[in-house]
Every structure is written in C-alpha cells, then in structure tokens.
N, C-alpha and C positions, 0 to 999 in steps of 0.2 A: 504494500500500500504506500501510495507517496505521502511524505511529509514534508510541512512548511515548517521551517527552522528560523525562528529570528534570535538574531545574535549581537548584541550590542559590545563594541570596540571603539574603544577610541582613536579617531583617526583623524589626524586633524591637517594632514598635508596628500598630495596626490602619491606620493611613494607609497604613503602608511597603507592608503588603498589599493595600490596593487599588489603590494605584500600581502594581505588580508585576502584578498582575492584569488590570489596565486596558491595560498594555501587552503584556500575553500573550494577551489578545482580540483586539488590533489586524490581530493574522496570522491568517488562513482553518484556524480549528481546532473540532476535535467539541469537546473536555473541557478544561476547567481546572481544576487542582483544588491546593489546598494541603497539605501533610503535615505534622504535629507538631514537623518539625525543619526548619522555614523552608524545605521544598526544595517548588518548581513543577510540578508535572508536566501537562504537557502533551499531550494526543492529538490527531491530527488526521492528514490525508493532504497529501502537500506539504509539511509547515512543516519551513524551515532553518533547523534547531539554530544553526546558528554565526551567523544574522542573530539572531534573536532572543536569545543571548547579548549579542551588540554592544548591539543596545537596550535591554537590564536595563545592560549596563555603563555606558550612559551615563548612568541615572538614577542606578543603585545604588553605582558604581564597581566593584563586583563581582561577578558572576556566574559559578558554574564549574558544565560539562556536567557530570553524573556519571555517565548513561548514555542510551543512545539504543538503544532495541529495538524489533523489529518485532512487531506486533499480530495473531494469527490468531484473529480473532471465534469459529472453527469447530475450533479447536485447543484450545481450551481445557479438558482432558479430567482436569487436574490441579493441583494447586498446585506453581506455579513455582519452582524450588530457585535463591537469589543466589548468583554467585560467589563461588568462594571465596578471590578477591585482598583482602588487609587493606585494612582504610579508607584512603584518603587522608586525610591532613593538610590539616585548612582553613586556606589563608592570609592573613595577616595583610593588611590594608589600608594599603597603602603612602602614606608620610606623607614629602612635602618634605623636608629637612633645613630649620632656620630659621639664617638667616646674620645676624648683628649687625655693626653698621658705628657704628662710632666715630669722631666727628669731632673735634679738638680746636683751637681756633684760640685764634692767637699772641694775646695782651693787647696786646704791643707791638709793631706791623706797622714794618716796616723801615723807616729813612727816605731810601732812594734809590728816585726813583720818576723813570719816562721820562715827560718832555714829548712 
C-alpha cells in the first residue's frame, strides 16, 4: 500500500535541499517533493519512515515525522480535512555544553625533588 511520509528538516539554503532530497531518492519511492515550510514529503510503497528519518538525522541532525498516511489512488472523491490536534513545537537543535579548563602553573616549582 502507498504511503505519504511528511518529514520536517530544516533547510534553509538550496544545497541543504538537494542533500535532503538526494537522500530521500536513495529508498525505492514514487514522489518526492518539497513544501514551503522545509517539510519532505514523501510517497512511495514500502519506504520506512523511521529508517529514513535516521538518515536525514545523520546528515541534518534533525529530522521529525509529522505524519504518515495511507494513499487511496481511487479514494480520492474529496478534499482531505487535517487534524484537528494543534501544531507541534519545533525543537530546538541540541548544542554541547562548552566546558573551559584552566591551567595555572606554579613560577616557582618546589625544591624537593626524588632522585
């Protein structure tokens, strides 16, 4: 059965989007296509959402599913109504803490040393 995969990536330059694209070809899919607000969408029959995440994360650091729907070619008798659950909150890109190390050495080293 086909699935529509939307995938939200931040891309905020025209490379970021062939990268993203380049790696959402890689998996046996019908369509890829881009939307106005950096999200992937994806169709194709077979292709796992959560492997294809993984490999936008390891380019992107980021990638979140937003939805995964099934596609009836022959169902299509109407324009589809979105849920009505509020947006999710995009999350921030998690950044290291930076740890500073201080060394400060003696001018005047001791003068008892082991032979």
């Amino acid at each position: 059965m086909k699935k529509k995969i939307v995938i939200n990536v931040p891309m905020h330059n025209e490379k970021a989007r062939s990268k993203a694209m380049s790696i959402a070809v890689n998996v046996p899919v019908a369509a890829v296509s881009i939307d106005e607000n950096d999200q992937l969408v994806v169709t194709g029959e077979g292709v796992d959402s959560v492997c294809l995440a993984k490999s936008l994360r390891k380019k992107f650091c980021f990638a979140d599913i937003v939805s995964v729907q099934d596609v009836n070619p022959g169902n299509s008798s109407g324009p589809s109504t979105p849920d009505s659950s509020p947006p999710r909150p995009t999350q921030a890109q998690y950044c290291p803490p930076v740890y500073y190390e201080r060394v400060v050495y003696d001018p005047s080293p001791p003068n008892c040393t082991i032979l």
